[in-house]
BAFI-3210 file (N, C-alpha, C; in Angstrom, 3 decimals, decimal comma, padded with zeros to 6 digits):
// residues 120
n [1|2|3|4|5|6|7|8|9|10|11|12|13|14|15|16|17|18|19|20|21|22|23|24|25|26|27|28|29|30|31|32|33|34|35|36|37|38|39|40|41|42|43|44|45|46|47|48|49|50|51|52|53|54|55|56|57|58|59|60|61|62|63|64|65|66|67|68|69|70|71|72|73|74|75|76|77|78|79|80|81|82|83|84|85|86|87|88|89|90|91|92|93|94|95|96|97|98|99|100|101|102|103|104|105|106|107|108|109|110|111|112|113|114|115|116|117|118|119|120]
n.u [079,274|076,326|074,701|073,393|070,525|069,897|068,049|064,997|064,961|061,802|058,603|056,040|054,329|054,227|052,069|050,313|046,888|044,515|041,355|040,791|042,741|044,560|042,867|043,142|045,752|046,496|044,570|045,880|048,548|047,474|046,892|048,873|049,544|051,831|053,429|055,067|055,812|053,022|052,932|055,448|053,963|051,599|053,537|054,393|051,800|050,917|053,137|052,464|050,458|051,157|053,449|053,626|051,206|050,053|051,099|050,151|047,187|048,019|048,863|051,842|054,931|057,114|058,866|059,230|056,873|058,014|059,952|058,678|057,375|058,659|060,784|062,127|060,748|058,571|055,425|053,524|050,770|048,415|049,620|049,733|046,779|045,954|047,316|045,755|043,506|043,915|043,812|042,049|041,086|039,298|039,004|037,705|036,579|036,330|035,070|037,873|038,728|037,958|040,963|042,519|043,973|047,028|048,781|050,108|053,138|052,764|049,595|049,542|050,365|048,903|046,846|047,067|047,909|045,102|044,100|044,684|044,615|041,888|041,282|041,870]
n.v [-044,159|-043,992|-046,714|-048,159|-048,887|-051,931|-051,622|-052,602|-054,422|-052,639|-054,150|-054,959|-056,912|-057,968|-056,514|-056,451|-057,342|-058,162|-058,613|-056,218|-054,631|-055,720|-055,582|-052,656|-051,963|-053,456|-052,391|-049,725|-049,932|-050,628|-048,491|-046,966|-047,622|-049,009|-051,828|-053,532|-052,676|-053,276|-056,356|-057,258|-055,980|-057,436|-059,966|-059,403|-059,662|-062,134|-063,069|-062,248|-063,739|-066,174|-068,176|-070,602|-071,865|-070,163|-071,036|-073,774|-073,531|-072,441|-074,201|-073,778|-073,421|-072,380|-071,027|-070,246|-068,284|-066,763|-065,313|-064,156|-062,716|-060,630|-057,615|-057,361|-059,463|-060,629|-061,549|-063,805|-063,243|-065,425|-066,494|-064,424|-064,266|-066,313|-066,148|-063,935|-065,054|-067,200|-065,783|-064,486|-062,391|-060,247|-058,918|-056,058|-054,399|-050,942|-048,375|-046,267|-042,928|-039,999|-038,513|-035,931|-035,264|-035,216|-032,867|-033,359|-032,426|-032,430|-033,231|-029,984|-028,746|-029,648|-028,719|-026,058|-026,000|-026,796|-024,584|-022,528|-023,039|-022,678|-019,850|-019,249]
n.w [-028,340|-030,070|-030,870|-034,883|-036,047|-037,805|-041,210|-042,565|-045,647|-047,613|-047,776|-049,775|-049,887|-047,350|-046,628|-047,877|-046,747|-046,936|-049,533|-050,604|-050,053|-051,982|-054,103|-054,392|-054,963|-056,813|-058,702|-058,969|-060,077|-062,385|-063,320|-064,029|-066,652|-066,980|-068,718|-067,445|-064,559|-063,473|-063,904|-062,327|-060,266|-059,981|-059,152|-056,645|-055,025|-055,750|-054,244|-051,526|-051,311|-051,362|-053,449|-053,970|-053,676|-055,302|-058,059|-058,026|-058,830|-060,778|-062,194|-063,399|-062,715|-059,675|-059,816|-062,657|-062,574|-060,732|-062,582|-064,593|-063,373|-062,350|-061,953|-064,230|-065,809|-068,666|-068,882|-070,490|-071,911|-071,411|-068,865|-067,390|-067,019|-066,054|-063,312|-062,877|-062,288|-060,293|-058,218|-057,499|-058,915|-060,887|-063,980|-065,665|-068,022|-069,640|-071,763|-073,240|-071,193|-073,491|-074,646|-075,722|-078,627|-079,589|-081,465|-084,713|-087,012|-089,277|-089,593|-089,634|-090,748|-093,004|-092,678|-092,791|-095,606|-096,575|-095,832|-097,226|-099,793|-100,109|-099,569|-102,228]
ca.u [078,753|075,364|074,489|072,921|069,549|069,479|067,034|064,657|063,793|060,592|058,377|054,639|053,583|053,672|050,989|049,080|046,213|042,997|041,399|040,575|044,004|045,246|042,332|043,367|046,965|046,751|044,319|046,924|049,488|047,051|046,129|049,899|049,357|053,019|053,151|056,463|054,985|051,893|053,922|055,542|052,816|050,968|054,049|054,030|050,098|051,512|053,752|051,482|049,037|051,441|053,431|053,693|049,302|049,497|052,084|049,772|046,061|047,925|049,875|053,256|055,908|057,128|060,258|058,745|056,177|059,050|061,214|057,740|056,855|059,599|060,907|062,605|059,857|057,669|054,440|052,727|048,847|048,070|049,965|048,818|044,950|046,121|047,583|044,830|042,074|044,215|044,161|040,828|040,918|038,628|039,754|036,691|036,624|035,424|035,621|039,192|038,081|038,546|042,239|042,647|044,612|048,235|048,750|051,728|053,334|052,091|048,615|049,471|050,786|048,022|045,542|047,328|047,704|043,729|043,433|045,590|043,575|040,579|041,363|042,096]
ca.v [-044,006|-044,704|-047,853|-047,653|-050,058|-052,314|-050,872|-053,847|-053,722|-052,978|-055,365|-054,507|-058,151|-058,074|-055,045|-057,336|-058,578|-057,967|-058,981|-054,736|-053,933|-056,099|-054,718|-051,374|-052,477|-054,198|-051,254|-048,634|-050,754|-051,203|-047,031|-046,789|-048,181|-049,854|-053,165|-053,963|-052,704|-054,133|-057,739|-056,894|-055,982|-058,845|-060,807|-059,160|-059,895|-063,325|-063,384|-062,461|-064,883|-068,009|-068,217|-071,671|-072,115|-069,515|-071,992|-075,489|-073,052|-071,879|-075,282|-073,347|-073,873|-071,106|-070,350|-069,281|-067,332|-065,742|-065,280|-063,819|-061,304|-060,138|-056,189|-057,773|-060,318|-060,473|-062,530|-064,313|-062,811|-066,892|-066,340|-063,565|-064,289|-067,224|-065,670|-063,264|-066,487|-067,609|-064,589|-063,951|-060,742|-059,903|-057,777|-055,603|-053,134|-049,772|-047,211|-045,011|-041,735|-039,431|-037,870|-034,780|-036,008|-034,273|-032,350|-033,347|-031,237|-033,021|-032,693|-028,740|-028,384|-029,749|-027,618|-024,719|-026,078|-026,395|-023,247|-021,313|-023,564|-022,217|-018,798|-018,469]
ca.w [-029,686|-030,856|-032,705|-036,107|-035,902|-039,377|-041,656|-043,106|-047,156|-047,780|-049,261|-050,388|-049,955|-045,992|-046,421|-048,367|-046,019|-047,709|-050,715|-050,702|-050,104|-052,735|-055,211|-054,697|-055,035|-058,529|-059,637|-058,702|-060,945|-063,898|-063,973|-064,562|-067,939|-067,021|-068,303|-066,249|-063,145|-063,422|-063,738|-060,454|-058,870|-059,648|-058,642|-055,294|-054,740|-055,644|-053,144|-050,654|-051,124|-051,868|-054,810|-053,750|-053,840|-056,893|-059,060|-058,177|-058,683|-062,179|-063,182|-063,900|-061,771|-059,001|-060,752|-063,884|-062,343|-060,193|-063,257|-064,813|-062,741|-061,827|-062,851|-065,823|-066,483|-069,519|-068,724|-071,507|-071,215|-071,011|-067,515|-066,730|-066,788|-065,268|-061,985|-062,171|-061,630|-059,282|-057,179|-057,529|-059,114|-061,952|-065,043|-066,384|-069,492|-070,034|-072,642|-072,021|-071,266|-074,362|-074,892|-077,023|-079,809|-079,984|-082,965|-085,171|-087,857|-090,840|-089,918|-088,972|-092,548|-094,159|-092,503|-093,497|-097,077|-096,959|-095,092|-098,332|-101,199|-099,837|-100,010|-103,538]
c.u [077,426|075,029|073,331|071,995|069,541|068,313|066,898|064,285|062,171|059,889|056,550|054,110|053,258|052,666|049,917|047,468|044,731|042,719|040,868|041,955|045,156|044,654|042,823|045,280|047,089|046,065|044,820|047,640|048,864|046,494|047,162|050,150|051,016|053,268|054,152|056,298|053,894|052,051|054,570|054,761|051,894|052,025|054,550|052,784|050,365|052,263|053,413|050,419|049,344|051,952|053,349|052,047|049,067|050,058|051,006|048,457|046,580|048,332|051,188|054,177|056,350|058,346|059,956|057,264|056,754|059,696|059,880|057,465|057,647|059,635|061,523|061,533|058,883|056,765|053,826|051,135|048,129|048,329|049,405|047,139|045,376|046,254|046,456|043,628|042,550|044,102|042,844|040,355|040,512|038,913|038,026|037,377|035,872|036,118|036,919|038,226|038,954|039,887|042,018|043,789|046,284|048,441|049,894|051,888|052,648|050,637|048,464|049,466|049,779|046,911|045,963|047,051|045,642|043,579|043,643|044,938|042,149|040,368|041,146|041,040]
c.v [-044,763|-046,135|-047,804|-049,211|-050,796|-051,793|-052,816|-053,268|-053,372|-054,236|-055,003|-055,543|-058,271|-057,245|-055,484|-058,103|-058,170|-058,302|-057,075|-054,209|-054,436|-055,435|-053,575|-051,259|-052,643|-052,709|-049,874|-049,446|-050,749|-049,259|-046,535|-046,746|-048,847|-051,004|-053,727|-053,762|-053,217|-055,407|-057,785|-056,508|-057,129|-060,305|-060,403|-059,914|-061,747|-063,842|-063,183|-063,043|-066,350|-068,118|-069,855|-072,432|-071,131|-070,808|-073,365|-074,862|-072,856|-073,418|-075,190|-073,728|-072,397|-070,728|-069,694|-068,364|-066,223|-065,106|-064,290|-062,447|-060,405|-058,704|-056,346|-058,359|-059,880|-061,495|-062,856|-063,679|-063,899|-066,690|-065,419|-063,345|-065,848|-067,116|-064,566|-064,109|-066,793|-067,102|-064,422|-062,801|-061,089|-058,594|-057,126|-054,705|-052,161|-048,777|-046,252|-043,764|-040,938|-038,315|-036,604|-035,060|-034,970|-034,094|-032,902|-032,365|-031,440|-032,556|-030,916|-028,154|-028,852|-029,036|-026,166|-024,592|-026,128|-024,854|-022,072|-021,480|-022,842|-020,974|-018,192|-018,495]
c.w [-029,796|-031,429|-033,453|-035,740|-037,751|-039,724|-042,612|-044,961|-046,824|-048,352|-048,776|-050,073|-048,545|-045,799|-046,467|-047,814|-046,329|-049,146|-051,339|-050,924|-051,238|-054,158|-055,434|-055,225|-056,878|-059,401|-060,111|-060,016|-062,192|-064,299|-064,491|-065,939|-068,040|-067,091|-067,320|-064,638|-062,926|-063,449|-062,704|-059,562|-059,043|-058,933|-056,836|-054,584|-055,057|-054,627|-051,634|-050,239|-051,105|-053,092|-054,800|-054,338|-055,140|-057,975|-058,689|-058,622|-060,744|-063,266|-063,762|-062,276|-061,050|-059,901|-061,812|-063,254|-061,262|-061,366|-064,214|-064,529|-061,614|-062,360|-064,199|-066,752|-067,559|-069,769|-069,915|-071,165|-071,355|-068,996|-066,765|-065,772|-066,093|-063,957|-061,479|-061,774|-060,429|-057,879|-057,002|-057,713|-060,524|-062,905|-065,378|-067,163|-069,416|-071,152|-072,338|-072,057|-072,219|-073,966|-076,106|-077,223|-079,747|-081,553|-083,563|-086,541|-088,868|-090,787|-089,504|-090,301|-093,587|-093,724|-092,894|-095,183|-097,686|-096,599|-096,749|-099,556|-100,824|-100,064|-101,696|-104,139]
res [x|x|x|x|x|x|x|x|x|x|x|x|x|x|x|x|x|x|x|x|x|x|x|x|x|x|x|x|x|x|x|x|x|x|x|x|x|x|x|x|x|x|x|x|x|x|x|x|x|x|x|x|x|x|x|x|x|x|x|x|x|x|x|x|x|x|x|x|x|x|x|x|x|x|x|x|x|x|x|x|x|x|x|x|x|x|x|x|x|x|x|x|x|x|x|x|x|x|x|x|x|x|x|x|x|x|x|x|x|x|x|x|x|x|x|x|x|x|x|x]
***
């Protein structure tokens, strides 16, 4: 008979070895617009760099920045911009790119109700 080779977890953080591969990493995570994934993935990118050297760079302790950015965790955006200094990753802003608006009924019904006042 065969034997079955253990299968290892994954883990995203051994991938980690660039400050490119981590950019593209976090920016993947932040196009999601998921804040819960985007808190795990920064606590990955954490864990690939040291949560040990992230927790003394931020002043929090590793436990709460495990307990943080975890898939449950809900980071304070104090912490947050905290672990992102630490990391050396820079947040920028830009305009979203425009959405066409979903219709809802209300305003469907009042364009009719103009559409019918207008008529008469």
């Amino acid at each position: 008979m065969a034997s079955v080779k253990q299968l290892r977890r994954f883990d995203a953080a051994e991938h980690l070895k660039s400050d490119g591969d981590i950019a593209f990493f976090v920016a993947d995570a932040m196009s999601t617009g998921d804040s819960a994934y985007i808190a795990h993935a920064l606590g990955v990118v954490a864990r690939a760099k040291g949560m040990t050297r992230i927790a003394e760079d931020t002043g929090l302790s590793r436990e709460q920045l495990y307990r943080s950015f975890s898939l449950n965790g809900n980071p304070t955006l104090k912490t947050t911009l905290g672990v992102f200094a630490a990391l050396g990753i820079e947040l920028s802003v830009r305009p979203a790119k425009k959405r066409k608006s979903p219709r809802t009924k209300g305003s469907e019904r009042g364009q009719s109700a103009r559409r019918k006042s207008s008529t008469r």
